[in-house]
Every structure is written in structure tokens, then in C-alpha cells.
C-alpha angles and dihedrals in degrees: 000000000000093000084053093049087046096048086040089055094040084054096047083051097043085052097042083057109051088043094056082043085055094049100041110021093199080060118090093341086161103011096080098049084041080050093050104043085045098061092043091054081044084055097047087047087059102031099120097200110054111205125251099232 
């Protein structure tokens, strides 16, 4: 439950970011897209099956 929570709260950051980007461009030009990269590197950490390719 706490790897869902922690994925959950790195999402709600990841979104507050690119709407404030949206809003104001001089904002998270870069923070969003790092978020984003960050929490898919923390997946494929905790992925439990590895694919074969």
C-alpha cells in the first residue's frame, strides 16, 4: 500500500506542475518531464516480473 500511496503523491506532484507550467510557461519547464522519468525508474525498481526482451 505504501508503493501505491508513493506512486499516488509523485503523480499529484508531477500534475500540479505541468498545470502551473501551463498556466505560467517560465514555471517547471523541466520539473514535470524529471517527475515523471523518476517515478518510471522507481516502477521498474518495483516491478516484480522483469520482462524477457
Amino acid at each position: 500500500m505504501s508503493v501505491a500511496q508513493n506512486i499516488s503523491f509523485q503523480l499529484l506532484k508531477a500534475s500540479m506542475m505541468a498545470f502551473i507550467n501551463s498556466l505560467i510557461l517560465a514555471f517547471f519547464q523541466t520539473n514535470a518531464r524529471k517527475k515523471i522519468i523518476t517515478l518510471h525508474n522507481y516502477l521498474e525498481e518495483k516491478k516484480r516480473i522483469k520482462n524477457e526482451n
